[in-house]
C-alpha positions, -999 to 999 in steps of 0.1 A, spaced: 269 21 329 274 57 326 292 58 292 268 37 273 251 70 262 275 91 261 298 64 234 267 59 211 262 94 201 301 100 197 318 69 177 351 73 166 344 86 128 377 79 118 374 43 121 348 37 95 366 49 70 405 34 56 430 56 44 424 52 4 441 79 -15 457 71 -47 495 84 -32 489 67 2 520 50 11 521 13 8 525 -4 41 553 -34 47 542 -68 43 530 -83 78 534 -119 89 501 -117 105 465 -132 103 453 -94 105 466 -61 113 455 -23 119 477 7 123 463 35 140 471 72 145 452 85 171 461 118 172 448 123 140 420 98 149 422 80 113 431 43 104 461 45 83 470 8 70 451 -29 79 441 -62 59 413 -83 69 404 -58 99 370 -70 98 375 -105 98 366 -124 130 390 -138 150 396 -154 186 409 -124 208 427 -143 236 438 -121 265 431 -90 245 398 -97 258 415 -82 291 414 -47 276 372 -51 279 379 -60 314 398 -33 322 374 -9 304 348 -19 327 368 -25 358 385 17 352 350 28 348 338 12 383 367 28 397 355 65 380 322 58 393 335 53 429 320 15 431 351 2 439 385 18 449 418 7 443 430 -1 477 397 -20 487 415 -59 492 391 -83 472 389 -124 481 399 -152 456 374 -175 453 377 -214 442 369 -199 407 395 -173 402 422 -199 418 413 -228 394 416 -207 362 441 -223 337 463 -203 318 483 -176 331 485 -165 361 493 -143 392 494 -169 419 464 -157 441 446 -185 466 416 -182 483 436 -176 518 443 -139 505 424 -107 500 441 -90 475 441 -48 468 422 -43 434 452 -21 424 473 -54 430 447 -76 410 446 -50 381 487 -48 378 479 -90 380 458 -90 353 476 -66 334 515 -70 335 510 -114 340 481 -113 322 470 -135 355 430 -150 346 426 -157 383 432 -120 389 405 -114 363 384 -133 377 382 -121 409 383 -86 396 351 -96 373 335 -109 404 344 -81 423 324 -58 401 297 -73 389 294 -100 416 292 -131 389 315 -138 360 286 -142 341 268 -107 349 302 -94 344 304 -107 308 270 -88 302 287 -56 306 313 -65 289 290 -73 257 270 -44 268 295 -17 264 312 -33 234 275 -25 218 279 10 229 313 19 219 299 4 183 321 -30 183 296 -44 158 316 -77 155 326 -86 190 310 -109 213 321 -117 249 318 -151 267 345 -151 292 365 -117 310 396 -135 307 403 -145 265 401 -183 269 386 -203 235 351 -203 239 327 -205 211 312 -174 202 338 -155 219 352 -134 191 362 -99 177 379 -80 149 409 -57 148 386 -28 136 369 -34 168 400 -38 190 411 -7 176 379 11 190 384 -4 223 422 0 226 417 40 215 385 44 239 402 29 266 435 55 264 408 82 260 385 77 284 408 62 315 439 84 311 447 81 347 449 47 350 468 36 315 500 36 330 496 1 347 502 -10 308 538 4 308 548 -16 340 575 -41 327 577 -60 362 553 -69 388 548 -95 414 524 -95 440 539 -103 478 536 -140 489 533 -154 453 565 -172 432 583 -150 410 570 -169 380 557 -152 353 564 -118 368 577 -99 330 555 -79 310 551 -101 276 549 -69 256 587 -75 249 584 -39 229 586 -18 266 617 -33 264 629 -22 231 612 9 223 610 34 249 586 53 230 560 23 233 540 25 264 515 -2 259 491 -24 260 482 -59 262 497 -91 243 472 -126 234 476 -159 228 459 -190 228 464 -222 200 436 -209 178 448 -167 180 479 -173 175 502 -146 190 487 -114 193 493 -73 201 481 -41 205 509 -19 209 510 20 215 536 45 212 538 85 217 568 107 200 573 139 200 570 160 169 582 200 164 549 223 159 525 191 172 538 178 204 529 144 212 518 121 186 504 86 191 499 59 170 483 23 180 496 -10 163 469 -43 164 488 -77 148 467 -108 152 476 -143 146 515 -142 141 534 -170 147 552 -164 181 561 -140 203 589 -126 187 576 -121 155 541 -101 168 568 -77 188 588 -74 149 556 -70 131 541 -45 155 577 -24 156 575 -22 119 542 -10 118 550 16 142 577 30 126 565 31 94 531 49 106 556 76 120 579 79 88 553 73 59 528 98 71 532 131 91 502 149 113 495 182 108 472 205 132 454 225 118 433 238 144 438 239 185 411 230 207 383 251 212 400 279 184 373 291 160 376 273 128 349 299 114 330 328 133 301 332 110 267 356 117 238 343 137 205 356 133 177 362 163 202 361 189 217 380 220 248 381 199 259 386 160 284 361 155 292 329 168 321 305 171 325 272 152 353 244 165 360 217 181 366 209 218 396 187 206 427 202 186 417 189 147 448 169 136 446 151 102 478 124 90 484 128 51 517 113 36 540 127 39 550 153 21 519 163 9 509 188 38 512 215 15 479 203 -4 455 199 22 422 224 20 395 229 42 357 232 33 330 242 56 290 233 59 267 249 79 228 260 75 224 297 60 209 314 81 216 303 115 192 314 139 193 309 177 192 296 202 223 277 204 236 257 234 273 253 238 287 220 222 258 218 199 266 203 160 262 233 134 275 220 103 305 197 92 340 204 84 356 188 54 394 182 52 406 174 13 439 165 4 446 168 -32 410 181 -38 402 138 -26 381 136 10 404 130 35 383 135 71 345 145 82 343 160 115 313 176 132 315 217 141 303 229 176 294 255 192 316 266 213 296 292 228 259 294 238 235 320 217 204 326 237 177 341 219 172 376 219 138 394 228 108 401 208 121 435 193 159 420 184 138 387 165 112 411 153 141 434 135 163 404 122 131 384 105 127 420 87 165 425 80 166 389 64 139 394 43 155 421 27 182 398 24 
């Protein structure tokens, strides 16, 4: 798939690292197998117990599917108004459903908002086959691009979530996915915020968004809810709020293995909120601003500029804004050529003189190199230096 590269030289570096500063806030106590609080704005994990502890994933599984189903539609393999049949597979799947029969051909826009909002497994089904033409090639590139978005614990066996053996995950890695997937398919998120949905022709059964939090919380705009007898009740919920001199801020909830519904909707609420109260993001750079402009040797230019393509946002407790430093390392000299976007040294964000976050510095310009006379005269002017 066209990602696969692109995901294994940039993982999310945040996630390999829990918040673990001395004054970090203590999170609530969660009735839950498992649990991760995310904010990804700020790209760092800020609260979880047993995150790397396998687990069953149920129909959280569908966020894999939908990973894979978005990025045929980016590619142009498929298109959302291209009607797809129901075969005597995707009719027969227990569980939930959407109520499809192999009479219709149904609009993948209809079977995604199916598989989505009713969590339907026939709709997955036929959306799996749709795209990869089996089930089973289908769960190849599902365990394909869990591999390159560096899921190290998760292995596929069905698109749908159903108990299988082998067919588990982690809430480190459903925090990879659940963040990749709102990063790399912004325009078609949105079917997770869709409360209702029933598709024409089919019993209004089972036609309400499980993620009961849409309905509390309008700040919460996602994602998916799980649940089979051995994952207990599960969810990933997401929720933007706005913040003076940031914007938008979004942080990313995973609870696995509470006891019902009601109680993985309390858990993740409370996680939520105290994400947004017990730590505050700060920017301190926007996208693409220089972070440093420091002297290049050998090249058509003197100077250029170090960033990032994204704004650098960093979530400290709050309160402690005020002792946040930043450190910078880069080779001395730097000589061109540079292209644009290539890594030249690392920026370190401390707070209270403790690591906080590693990030990678680009280029954010190209260098070329200059001719023989330019090289010639800064190889003498840095030996004299």
């Amino acid at each position: 798939m066209n990602r696969l590269t692109r995901a294994l030289v940039a993982p999310l570096l945040a996630f390999f690292c829990l918040f673990a500063h001395a004054q970090a806030p203590q999170p609530p106590e969660v009735a839950a197998r498992s649990y991760l609080v995310l904010d990804i704005t700020a790209n760092q994990i800020l609260a979880g117990r047993e995150i790397d502890t396998p687990v069953e994933p149920a129909s959280l599984t569908k966020l894999m599917t939908a990973y894979i189903v978005f990025d045929a539609l980016k590619a142009k393999k498929i298109d959302l108004q291209q009607k797809l049949p129901v075969s005597q597979r995707a009719w027969k799947m227990p569980g939930s459903r959407m109520f499809i029969d192999p009479k219709m051909q149904v609009p993948v826009e209809d079977l995604i908002k199916g598989m989505i909002v009713q969590s339907g497994n026939d709709a997955t089904v036929a959306l799996a086959e749709g795209v990869a033409g089996t089930v089973e090639r289908f769960v190849e590139l599902m365990n394909d691009q869990a591999k390159a978005l560096g899921m190290r614990s998760t292995s596929y066996r069905n698109p749908e979530g159903l108990t299988s053996p082998g067919h588990t995950t982690t809430a480190r890695d459903l925090g990879i996915l659940a963040s990749r997937l709102m990063q790399d398919f912004p325009d078609y998120v949105g079917y997770y915020s869709i409360k209702k949905y029933r598709y024409e022709g089919t019993p209004a059964a089972n036609d309400t968004n499980r993620n009961t939090l849409l309905f509390r919380d309008p700040t919460v705009d996602g994602l998916k809810t799980g649940h089979t007898d051995a994952a207990g009740y599960c969810l990933i919920a997401t929720a933007k709020r706005e913040f003076p001199n940031l914007g938008q801020r979004r942080l990313l909830s995973v609870v696995l293995g509470a006891t019902s519904e009601n109680a993985r909707a309390n858990e993740s609420q409370k996680l939520l909120n105290w994400g947004y109260t017990a730590f505050e993001a700060v920017k301190l750079f926007d996208a693409n601003q220089a972070v440093v402009t420091p002297d290049i040797w050998k090249g058509t230019q003197r100077t250029v500029k170090l960033g990032r393509t994204q704004p650098i946002v960093v979530a400290v407790p709050a309160g402690t804004a005020g002792k946040l430093k930043t450190e910078v390392v880069r080779p001395e000299p730097l000589v061109a050529p540079l292209t644009k976007g290539q890594t030249v040294g690392t920026l370190k964000v401390l707070s209270a003189d403790q690591p906080l976050l590693e990030l990678p510095l680009l280029a954010l310009e190209p260098v070329a190199e200059a001719g023989v006379l330019g090289r010639a005269w800064d190889a003498l002017r840095l030996w004299i230096k």
